[in-house]
C-alpha positions in Angstrom: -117.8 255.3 129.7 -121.0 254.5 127.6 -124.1 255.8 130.3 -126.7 253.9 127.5 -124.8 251.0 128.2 -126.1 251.1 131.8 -129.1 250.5 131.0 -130.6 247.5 130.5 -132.0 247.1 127.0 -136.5 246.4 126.8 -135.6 243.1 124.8 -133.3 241.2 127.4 -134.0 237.7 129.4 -131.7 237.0 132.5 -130.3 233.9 132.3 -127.9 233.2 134.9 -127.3 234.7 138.3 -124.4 233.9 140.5 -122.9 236.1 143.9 -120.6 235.5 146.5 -118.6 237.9 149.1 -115.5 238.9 149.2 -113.8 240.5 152.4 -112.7 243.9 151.3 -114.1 247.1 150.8 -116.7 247.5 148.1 -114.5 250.5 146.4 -111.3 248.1 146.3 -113.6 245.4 145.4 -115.2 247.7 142.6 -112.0 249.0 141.3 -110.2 245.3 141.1 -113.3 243.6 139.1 -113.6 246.9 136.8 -109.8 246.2 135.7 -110.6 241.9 136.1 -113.9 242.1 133.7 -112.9 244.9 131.5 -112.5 243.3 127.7 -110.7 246.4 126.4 -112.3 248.5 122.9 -114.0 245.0 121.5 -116.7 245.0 123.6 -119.2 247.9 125.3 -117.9 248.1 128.8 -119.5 251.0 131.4 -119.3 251.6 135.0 -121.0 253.4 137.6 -118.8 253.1 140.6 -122.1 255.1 142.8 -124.4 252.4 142.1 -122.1 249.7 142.1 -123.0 248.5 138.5 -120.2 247.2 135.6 -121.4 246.2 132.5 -120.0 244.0 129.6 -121.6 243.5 126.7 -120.4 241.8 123.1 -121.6 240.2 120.5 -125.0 239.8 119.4 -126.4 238.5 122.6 -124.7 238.5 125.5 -124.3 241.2 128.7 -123.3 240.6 132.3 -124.0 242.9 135.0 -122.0 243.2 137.6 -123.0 244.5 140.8 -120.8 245.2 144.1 -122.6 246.3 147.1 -121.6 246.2 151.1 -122.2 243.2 153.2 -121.4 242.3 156.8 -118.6 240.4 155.8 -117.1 242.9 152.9 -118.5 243.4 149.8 -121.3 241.1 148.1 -120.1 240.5 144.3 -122.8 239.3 141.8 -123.1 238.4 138.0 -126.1 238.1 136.0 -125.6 236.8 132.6 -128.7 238.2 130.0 -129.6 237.6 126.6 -130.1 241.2 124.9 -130.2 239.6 121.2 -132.7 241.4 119.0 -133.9 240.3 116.3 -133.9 236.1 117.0 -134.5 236.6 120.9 -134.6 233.3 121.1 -131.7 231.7 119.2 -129.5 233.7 122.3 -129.6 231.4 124.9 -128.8 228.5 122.2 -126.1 230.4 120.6 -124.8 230.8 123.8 -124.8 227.9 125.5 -121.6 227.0 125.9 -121.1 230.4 127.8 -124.2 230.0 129.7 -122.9 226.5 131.3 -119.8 227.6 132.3 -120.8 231.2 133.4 -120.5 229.7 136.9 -117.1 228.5 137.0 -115.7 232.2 134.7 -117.3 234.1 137.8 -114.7 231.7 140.2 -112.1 232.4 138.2 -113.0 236.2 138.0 -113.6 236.6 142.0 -110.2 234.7 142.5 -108.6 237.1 140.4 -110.4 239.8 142.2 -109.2 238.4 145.4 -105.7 238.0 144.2 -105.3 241.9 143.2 -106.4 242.9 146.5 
């Protein structure tokens, strides 16, 4: 595990945010969207299982935070999708775009692959 990559670089813009909850335990639900989320030695990937916190980032721009905390109904799940690009801050979000529009449906497929595994 990277612990730098845990931290969120100066230089980043949130872009997207999505959640949902998911009726399991936060530690199954962490350990099942670690393994769902985890792009293997291409990409930085970190977790922090006490704080609830996964992180993928790749390429020149893009990071997704993951967070998995306890809710009254199981564990709340969310995604935020940031731009980290430096230098050209701003070309991110058009470079990405394509990612950015359908960052909503990739988190669907992500928690129902979640909630398939458990």
């Amino acid at each position: 595990m990277t612990t730098d990559l845990l931290l969120r670089p100066a230089r980043a813009t949130v872009l997207r945010q999505h959640q949902t909850v998911i009726a399991a335990t936060p530690a199954a639900v962490f350990a099942a969207l670690s393994a769902a989320v985890d792009p293997g030695p291409e990409s930085g990937f970190a977790t922090d299982e006490p704080t609830g916190l996964i992180v993928v980032q790749g390429g020149w721009w893009y990071r997704a935070e993951y967070r998995v905390g306890p809710d009254e109904a199981g564990t709340r799940v969310g995604v935020t999708i940031v731009n980290v690009a430096t230098p050209a801050h701003w070309a991110g979000p058009i470079a990405g775009r394509a990612e950015i529009r359908s960052s909503a449906r990739h988190f669907g497929d992500v928690v129902d692959r979640v909630r398939g595994s458990l």
